[in-house]
C-alpha positions in Angstrom: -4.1 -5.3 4.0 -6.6 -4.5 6.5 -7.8 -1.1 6.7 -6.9 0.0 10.6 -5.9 -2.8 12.8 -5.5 -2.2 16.5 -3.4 -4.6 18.7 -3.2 -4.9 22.7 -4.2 -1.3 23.4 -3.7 -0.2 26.0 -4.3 3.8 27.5 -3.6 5.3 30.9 -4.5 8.5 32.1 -2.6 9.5 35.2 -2.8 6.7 37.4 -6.3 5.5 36.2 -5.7 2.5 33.7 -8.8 3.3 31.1 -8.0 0.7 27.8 -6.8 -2.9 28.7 -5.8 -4.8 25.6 -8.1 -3.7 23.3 -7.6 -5.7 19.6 -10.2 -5.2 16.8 -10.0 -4.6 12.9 -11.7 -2.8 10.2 -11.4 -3.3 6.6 -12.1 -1.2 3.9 -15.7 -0.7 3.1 -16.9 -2.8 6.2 -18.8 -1.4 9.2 -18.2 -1.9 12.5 -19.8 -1.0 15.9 -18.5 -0.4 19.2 -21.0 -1.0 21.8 -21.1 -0.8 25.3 -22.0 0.9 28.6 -21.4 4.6 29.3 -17.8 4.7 30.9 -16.6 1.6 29.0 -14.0 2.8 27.0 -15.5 3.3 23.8 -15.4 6.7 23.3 -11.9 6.9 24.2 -10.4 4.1 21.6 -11.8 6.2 19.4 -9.9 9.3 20.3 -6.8 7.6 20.6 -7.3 6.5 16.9 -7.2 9.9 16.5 -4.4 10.7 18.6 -6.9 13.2 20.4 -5.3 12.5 24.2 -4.3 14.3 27.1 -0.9 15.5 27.7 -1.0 12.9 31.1 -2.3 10.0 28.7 0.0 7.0 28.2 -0.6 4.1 25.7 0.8 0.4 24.6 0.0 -1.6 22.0 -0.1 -0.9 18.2 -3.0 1.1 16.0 -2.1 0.9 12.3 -3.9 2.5 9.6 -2.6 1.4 6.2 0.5 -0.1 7.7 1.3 3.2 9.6 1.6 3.0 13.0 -0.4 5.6 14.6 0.8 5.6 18.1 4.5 6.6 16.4 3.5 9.7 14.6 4.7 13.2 16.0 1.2 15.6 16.6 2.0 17.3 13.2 1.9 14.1 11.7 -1.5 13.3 12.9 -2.3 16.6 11.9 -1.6 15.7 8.2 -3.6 12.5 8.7 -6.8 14.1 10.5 -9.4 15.1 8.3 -7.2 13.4 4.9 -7.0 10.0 6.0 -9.1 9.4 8.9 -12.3 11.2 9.3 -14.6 11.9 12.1 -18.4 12.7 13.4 -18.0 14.1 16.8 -21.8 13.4 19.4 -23.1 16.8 19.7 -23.2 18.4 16.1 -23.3 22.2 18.4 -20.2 22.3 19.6 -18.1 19.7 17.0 -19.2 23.2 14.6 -18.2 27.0 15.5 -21.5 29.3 15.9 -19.9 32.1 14.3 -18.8 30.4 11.3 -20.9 29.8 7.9 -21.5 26.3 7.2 -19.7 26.8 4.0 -16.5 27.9 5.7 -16.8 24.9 8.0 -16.7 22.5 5.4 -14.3 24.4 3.3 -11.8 24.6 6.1 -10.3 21.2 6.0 -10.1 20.9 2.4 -7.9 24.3 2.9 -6.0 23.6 5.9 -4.7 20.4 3.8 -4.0 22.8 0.5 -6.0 20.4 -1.4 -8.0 22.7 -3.6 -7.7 26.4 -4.1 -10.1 28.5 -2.3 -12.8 28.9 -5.4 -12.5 25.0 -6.2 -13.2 24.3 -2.2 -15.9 26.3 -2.2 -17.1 24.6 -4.9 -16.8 21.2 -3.2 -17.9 22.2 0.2 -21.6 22.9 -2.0 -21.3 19.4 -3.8 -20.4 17.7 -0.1 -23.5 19.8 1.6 -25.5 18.6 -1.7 -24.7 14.9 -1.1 -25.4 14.7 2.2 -28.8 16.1 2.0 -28.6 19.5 2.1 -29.7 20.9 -1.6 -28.3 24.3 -2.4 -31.9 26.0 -2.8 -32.7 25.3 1.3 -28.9 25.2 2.7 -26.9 27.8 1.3 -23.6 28.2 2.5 -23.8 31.6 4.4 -26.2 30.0 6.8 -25.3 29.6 10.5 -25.4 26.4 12.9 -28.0 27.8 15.0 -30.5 28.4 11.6 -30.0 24.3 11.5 -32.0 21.5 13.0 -29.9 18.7 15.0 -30.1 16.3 12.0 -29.1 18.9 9.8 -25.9 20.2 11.7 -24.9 16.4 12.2 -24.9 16.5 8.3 -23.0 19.3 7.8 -20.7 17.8 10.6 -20.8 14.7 8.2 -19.8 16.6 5.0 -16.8 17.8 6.7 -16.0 14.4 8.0 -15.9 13.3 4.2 -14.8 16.2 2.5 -10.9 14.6 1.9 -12.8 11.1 1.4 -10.7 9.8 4.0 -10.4 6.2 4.1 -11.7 5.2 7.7 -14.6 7.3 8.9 -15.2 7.7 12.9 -18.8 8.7 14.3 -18.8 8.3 17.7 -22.8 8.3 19.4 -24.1 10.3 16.0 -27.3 9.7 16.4 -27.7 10.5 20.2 -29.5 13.7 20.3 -31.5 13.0 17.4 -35.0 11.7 17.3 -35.9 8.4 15.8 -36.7 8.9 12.4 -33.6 11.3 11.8 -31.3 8.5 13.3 -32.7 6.5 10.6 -32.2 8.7 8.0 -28.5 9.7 9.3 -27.7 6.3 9.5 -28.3 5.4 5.8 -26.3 8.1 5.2 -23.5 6.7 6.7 -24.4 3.6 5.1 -24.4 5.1 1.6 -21.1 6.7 2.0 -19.4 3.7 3.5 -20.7 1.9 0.1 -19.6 5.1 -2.4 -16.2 5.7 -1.1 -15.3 2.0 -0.1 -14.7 4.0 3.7 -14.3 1.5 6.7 -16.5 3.0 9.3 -16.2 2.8 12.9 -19.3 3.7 15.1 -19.3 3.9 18.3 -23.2 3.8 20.5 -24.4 2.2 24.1 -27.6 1.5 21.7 -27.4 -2.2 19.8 -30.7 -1.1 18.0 -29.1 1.5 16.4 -26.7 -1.0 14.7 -28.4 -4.3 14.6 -29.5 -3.8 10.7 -26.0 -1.3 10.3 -23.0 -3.2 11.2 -21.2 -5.9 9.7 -19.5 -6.5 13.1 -19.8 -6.0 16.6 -17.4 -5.5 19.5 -19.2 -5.3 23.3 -16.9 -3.2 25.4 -17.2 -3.2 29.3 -14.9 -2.2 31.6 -11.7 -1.0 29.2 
């Protein structure tokens, strides 16, 4: 079965018709980019995967992950399916984390919202995520703040929380945006690696096809919805 299939999608917002028909796929363990100008669109499937819309948003089509229809399930639904089931890596690593929380508590906080682990186990987890994703325990405790963090290294804490439910389709929309070149590279192989150890499907969303020429097992070119 494939992983997240989305059919005809369409999105309106008000009066303004943003999505036209949009169909791709992505299967388990595969990668696949979603390229295109700014203003395409891209961005937006993305948070309508997500179920991440305005109140004035309307939508046609189908999204299923798993078999489930996405575009059916109530907002406490997709609340149960955030974070578990589909994860996601938001552009600016700053604001996707709260400044006044540890890094620690950030990771730990979905595992706990979702009651999968009792506090001492999450903690536990949240050190092994911030381990695997290239934060070692000796430089990155978990009392440390965003703003004591590079760009790379809040887009990896951002990443452990993505993962921490090893959820089986993995969003990062622009990750690599506001980082410079050789920290894209090394954020993308993390992506990379993860896709590989968890058998995730990944969808990335950039306007840059150098970022994904040597990443992606697929391409889709949005323009204009």
């Amino acid at each position: 079965m494939t992983l997240l299939d989305i059919s005809n999608l369409s999105l309106r917002i008000g009066t303004h018709k943003i999505l036209k028909e949009v169909s791709l796929s992505v299967q388990a363990g595969e990668i696949v980019a979603i390229t295109g100008e700014s203003g395409s669109g891209k961005s937006l499937t993305a948070f309508t995967v997500m179920g991440l819309l305005p109140d004035t948003a309307t939508t046609s089509g189908q999204i299923t992950l798993s078999g489930t229809n996405l575009l059916d399930q109530s907002e406490a639904q997709m609340c149960g399916l955030r974070g578990h089931s589909i994860g996601m890596v938001f552009q600016e690593p700053m604001t996707a984390l709260n400044p006044v929380k540890t890094i620690g508590d950030q990771v730990m906080e979905t595992i706990l919202i979702h009651k999968a682990l009792p506090p001492d186990q999450a903690r536990a987890r949240a050190r092994e995520l911030l381990d695997r994703v290239g934060l070692p325990a000796d430089r990155f405790p978990l009392g440390r703040f965003p703003h004591e963090l590079s760009g790379g290294q809040r887009q990896r804490v951002v990443i452990a929380m993505a993962i921490a439910l090893r959820p089986k389709l993995l969003i990062a929309d622009e990750p690599t945006t506001a980082l410079d070149v050789t920290t894209q590279a090394q954020i993308l192989e993390l992506l990379r690696d993860l896709v590989r150890e968890f058998d995730m499907g990944l969808m990335i969303i950039t306007h840059d096809l150098a970022v994904v020429a040597d990443l992606a097992d697929r391409i889709v070119v949005m323009r204009h919805g």
